[in-house]
C-alpha positions as CSV (number, residue, x, y, z in Angstrom):
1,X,121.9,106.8,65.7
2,X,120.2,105.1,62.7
3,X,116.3,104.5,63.0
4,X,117.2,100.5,62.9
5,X,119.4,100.8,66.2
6,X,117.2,103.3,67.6
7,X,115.9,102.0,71.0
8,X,112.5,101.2,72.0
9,X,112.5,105.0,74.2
10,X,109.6,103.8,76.7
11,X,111.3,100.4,77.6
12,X,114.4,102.4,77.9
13,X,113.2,104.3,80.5
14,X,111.1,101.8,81.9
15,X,114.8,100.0,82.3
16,X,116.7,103.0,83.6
17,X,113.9,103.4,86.3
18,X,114.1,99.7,87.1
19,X,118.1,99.9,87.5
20,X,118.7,103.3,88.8
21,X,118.0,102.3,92.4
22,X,116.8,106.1,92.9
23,X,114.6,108.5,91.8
24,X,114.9,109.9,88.5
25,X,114.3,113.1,87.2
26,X,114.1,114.4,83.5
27,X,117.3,116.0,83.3
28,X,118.6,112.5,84.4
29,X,117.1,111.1,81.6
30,X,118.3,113.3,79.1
31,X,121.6,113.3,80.5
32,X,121.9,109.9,80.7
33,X,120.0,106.8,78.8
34,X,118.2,109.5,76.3
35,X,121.7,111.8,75.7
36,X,122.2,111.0,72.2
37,X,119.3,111.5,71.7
38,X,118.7,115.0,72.2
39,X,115.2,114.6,73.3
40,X,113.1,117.8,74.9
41,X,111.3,118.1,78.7
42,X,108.2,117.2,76.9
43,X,109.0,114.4,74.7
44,X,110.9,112.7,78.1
45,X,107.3,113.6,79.5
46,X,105.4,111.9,77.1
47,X,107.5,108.5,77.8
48,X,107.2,109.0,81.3
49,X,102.8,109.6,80.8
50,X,102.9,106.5,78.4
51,X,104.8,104.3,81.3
52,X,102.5,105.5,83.9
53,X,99.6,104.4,81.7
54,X,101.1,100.8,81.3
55,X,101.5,100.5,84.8
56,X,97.8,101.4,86.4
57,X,96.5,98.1,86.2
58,X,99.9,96.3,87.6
59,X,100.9,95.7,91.5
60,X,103.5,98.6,90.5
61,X,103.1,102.3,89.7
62,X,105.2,104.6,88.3
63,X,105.0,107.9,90.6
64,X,106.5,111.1,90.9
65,X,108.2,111.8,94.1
66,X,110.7,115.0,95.2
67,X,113.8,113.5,94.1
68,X,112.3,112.3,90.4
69,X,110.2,109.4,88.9
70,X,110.4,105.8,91.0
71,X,108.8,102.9,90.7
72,X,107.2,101.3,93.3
73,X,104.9,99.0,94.6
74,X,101.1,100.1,95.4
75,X,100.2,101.2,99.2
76,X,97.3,98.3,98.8
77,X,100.1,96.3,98.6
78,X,102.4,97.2,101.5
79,X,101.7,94.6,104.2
80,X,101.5,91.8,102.4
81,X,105.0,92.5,100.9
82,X,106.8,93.4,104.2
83,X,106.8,89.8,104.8
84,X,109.7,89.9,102.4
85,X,111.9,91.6,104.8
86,X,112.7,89.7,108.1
87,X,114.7,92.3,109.5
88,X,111.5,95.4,110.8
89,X,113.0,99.0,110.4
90,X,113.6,100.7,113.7
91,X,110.7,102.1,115.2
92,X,110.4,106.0,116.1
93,X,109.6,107.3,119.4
94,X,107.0,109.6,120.1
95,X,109.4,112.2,121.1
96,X,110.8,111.9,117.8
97,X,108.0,111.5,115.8
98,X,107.0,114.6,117.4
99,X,110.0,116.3,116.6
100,X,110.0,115.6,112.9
101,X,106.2,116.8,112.9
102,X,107.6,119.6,114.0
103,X,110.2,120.2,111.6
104,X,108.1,119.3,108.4
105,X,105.4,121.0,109.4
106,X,107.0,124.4,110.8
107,X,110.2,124.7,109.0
108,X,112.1,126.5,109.1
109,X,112.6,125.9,112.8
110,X,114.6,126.1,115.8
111,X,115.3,123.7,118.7
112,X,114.3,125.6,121.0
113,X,111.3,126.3,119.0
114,X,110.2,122.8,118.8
115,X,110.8,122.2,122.8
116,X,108.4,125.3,123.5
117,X,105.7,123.6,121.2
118,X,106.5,120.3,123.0
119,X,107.0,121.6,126.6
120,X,110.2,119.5,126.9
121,X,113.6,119.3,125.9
122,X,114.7,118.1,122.6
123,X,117.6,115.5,123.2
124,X,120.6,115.5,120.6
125,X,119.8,111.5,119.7
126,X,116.8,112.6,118.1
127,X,118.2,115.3,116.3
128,X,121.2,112.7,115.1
129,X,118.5,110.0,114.2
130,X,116.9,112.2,112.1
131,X,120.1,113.3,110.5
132,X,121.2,110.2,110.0
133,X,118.1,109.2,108.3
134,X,118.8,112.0,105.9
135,X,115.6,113.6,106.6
136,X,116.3,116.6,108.3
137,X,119.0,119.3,107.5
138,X,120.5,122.8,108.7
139,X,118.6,125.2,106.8
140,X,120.6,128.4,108.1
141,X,120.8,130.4,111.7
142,X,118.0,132.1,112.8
143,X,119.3,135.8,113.6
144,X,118.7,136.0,117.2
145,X,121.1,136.2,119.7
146,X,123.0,133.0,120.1
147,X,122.0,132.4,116.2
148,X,120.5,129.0,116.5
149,X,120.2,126.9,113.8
150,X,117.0,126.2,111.7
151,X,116.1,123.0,111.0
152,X,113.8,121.3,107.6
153,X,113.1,118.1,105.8
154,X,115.5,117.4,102.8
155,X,114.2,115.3,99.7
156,X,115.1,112.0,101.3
157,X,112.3,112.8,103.7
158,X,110.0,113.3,101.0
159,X,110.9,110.5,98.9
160,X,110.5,107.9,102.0
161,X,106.8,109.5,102.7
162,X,106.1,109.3,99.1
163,X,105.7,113.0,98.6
164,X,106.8,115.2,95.9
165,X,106.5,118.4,97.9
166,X,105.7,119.7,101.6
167,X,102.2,120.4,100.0
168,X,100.8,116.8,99.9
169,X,101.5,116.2,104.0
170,X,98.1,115.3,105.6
171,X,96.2,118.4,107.1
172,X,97.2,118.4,110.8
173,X,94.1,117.3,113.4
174,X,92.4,120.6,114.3
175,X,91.5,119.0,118.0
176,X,95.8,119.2,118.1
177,X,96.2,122.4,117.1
178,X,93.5,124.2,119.2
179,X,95.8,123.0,122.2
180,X,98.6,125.0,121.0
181,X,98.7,127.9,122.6
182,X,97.9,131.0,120.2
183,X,102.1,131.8,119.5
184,X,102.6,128.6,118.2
185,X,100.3,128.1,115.7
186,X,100.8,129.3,111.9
């Protein structure tokens, strides 16, 4: 590609991040809008640092999350701009709030593992909901008798907390976890 046809590289990523419609990561970038270009981890990097630099001062911000880099709007932000939306996403239940604490917090994890923290029984819609959602997954079988399954988060469940890794969860209320009795806690 001659130098005169060569693209601007930061408003080329700045455009692929725009149209993606999901997070993108490096390798995407290289194998994808930057391919013939043969650019390296650090010179997709650079573009990426540059972008989040035009972007601090702007209603937007370019962040990293476990999937790859998004845009998105700032958390200052967020209730003013849910008036764009008529239609309010389904509200959780405490039981399954609960349960994905749980899982994100204890994973891997069984079912029965998260109704003995809970003290009751763990219905299947809340397991389904979850799965549905994307944000939970079948890590394996625990090897006990009866082999239950273990259950964690998947990167969906990161991405829609704004997370890039288990990590950056909150620290859990230490009022909550002295009431768990000493088996359960980490």
């Amino acid at each position: 590609m001659s130098e005169s046809s060569r693209p601007n590289l930061v408003k080329l990523v700045e455009a692929a991040l725009f149209v993606a419609g999901r997070p993108l990561t490096v390798k995407d970038l290289q194998a994808t809008v930057l391919s013939e270009l043969g650019m390296a981890r650090s010179q997709v990097n650079m573009i990426l640092e540059e972008l989040a630099l035009r972007y601090q001062d702007s209603g937007i911000e370019l962040v990293e999350v476990a999937s790859g880099f998004r845009f998105q709007a700032r958390k200052e932000y967020a209730e003013h701009l849910s008036h764009l939306w008529t239609e309010k996403a389904p509200r959780m239940s405490r039981a399954t709030l609960e349960t994905l604490t749980l899982i994100a917090y204890r994973q891997p994890i069984t079912r029965a593992e998260i109704e003995a923290i809970r003290g009751v029984s763990v219905s299947s819609q809340i397991m389904q909901t979850l799965g549905e959602r994307n944000w939970i997954r079948k890590l394996g079988h625990k090897e006990v008798p009866g082999r239950p399954a273990l259950w964690g988060t998947t990167q969906e469940f990161l991405d829609y907390f704004g997370l890039k890794q288990l990590e950056q969860l909150p620290e859990l209320d230490e009022d909550l976890l002295a009431k768990l009795p000493e088996e359960f806690k980490t």
